[in-house]
C-alpha positions in Angstrom: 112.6 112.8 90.0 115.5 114.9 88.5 116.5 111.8 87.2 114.3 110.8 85.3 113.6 114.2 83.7 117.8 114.4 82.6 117.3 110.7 81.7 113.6 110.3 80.4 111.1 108.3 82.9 112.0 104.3 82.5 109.1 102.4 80.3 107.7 100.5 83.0 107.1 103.5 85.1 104.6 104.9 82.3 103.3 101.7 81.8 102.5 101.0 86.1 101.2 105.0 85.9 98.7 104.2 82.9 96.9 101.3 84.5 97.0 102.4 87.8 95.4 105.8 86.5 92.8 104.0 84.8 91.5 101.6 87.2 91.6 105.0 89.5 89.3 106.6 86.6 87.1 103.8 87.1 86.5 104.1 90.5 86.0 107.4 90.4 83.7 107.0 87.7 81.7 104.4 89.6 81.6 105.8 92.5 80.0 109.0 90.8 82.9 111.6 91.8 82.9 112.9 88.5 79.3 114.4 89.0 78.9 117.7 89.8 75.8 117.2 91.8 78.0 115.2 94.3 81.0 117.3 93.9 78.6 119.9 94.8 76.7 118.4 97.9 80.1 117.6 99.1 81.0 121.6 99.4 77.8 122.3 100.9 78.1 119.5 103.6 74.9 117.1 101.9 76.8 114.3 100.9 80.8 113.1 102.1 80.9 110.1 100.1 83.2 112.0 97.7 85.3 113.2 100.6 85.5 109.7 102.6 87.0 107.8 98.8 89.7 110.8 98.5 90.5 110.0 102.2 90.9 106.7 101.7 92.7 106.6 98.3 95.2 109.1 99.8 96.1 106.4 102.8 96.2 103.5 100.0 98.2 105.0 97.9 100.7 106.7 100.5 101.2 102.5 101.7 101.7 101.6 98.0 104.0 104.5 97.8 105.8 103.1 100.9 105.6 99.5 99.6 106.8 99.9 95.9 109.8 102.0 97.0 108.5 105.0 94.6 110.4 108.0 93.7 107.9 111.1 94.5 109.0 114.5 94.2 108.7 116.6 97.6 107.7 120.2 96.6 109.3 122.9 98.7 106.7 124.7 101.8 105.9 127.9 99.7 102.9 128.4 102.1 101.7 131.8 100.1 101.8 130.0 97.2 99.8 127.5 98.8 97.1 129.4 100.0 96.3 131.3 97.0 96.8 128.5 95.0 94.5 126.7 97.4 91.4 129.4 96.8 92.1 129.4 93.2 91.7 126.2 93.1 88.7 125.6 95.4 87.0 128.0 93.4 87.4 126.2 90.3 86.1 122.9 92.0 82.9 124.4 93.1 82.6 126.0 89.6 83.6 123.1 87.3 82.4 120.6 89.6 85.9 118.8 89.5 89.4 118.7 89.6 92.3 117.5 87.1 91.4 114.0 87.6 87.9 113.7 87.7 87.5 116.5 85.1 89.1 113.9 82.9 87.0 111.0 83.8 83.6 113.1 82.9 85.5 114.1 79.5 85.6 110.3 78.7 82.1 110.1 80.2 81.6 112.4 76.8 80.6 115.9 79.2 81.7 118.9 77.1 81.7 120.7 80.2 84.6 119.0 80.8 86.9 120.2 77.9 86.4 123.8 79.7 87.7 122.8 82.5 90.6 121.1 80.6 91.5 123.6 79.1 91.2 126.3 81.3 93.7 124.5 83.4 96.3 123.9 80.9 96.1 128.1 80.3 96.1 128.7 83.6 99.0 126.4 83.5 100.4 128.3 80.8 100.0 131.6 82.8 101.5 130.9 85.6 104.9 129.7 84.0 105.2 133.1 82.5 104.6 135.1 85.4 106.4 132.8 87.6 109.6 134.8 87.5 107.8 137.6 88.8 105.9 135.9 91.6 108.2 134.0 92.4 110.5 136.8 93.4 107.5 138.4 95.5 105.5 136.2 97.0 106.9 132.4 97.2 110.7 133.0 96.9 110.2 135.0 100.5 108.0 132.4 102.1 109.7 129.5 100.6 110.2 126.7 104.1 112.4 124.2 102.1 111.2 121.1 101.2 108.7 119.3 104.7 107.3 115.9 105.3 105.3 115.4 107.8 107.7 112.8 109.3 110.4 115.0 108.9 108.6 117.5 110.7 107.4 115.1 114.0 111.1 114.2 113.9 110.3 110.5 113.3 111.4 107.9 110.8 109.5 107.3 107.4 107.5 104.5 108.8 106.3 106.2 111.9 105.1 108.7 109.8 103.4 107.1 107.2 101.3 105.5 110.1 100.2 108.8 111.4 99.5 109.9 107.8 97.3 106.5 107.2 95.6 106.8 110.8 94.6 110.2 109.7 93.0 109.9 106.7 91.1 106.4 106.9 90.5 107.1 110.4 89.0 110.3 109.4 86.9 108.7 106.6 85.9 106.5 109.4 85.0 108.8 111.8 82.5 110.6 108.6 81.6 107.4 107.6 80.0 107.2 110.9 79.1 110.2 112.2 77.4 111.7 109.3 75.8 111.0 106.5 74.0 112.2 103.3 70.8 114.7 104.4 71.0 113.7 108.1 69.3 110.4 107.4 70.6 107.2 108.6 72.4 105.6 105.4 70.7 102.6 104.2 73.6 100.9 102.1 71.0 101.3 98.9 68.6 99.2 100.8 65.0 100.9 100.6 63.9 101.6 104.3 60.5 103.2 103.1 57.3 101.1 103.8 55.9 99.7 101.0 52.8 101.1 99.1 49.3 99.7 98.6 49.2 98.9 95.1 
């Protein structure tokens, strides 16, 4: 990663990120996770469709991560800054209704809402690098754990660990996929289930 800020990041890499990130925008679009209605009945425990895709797009794109060979950068365990950050950010979720990537997939749905949310985040963004000497020297500097993987952390190779991650997640979206589902009625796959009406 240092690399290719010193050296500027190689074309292809932009080119693999833009349609990678635009197929993922369609998805997500598609698959309606850019609504705040199902953003919201996700929160409130309603609805885990939202939930199971991140689950599952998070163990697909950790194997493509593995497969391709691509450089990611490994932030350091601040875990203070990771809990407030967390809330902060969970709060923003529930209030926008999304996140920095779906936030821009309603903006192209032509939601205005959406520009808030943009561009509250890049002041927020803005913010933060200012007052990031200061925190830093109170409350992450302090807690700072060094840089953690998961399979650095079992004590296992890269491979092992990327099998636990994977088992995780899409055994986790799995396990929801099964065990509940939207209102506490059995899912239907769109298929109505209600009787049909005298006309």
């Amino acid at each position: 990663m240092t690399e290719f800020v010193r050296t500027g990041t190689p074309f292809s890499v932009l080119l693999l990120g833009l349609i990678t990130g635009i197929a993922f925008g369609f998805v997500i679009f598609k698959i309606g996770a850019s609504r705040y209605d199902k953003i919201l009945k996700m929160l409130l425990l309603k609805d885990f469709g939202v939930l199971k895709f991140m689950m599952v797009a998070v163990a697909v794109g950790s194997i493509g991560v593995f497969l391709t060979d691509s450089v990611i950068y490994i932030a350091p365990m601040q875990w203070m800054r990771l809990i407030v950050g967390s809330l902060i950010f969970g709060v923003g979720f529930a209030l926008l209704g999304g996140c920095p990537g779906t936030v821009m997939v309603s903006l192209g749905e032509g939601k205005k809402d959406a520009l808030y949310g943009i561009l509250g985040g890049l002041l927020g963004a803005a913010l933060y690098a200012h007052v990031y000497p200061v925190m830093d020297k109170l409350f992450i500097a302090p807690y700072n754990l060094g840089k953690m993987t998961l399979y650095s952390a079992l004590g296992v190779s890269y491979g092992v660990g990327l099998i636990i991650w994977v088992a995780v997640f899409a055994g986790g979206a799995f396990l929801i996929h099964k065990l509940f589902v939207p209102g506490g009625k059995k899912e239907s796959a769109g298929v109505n289930t209600q009787p049909a009406k005298d006309v």
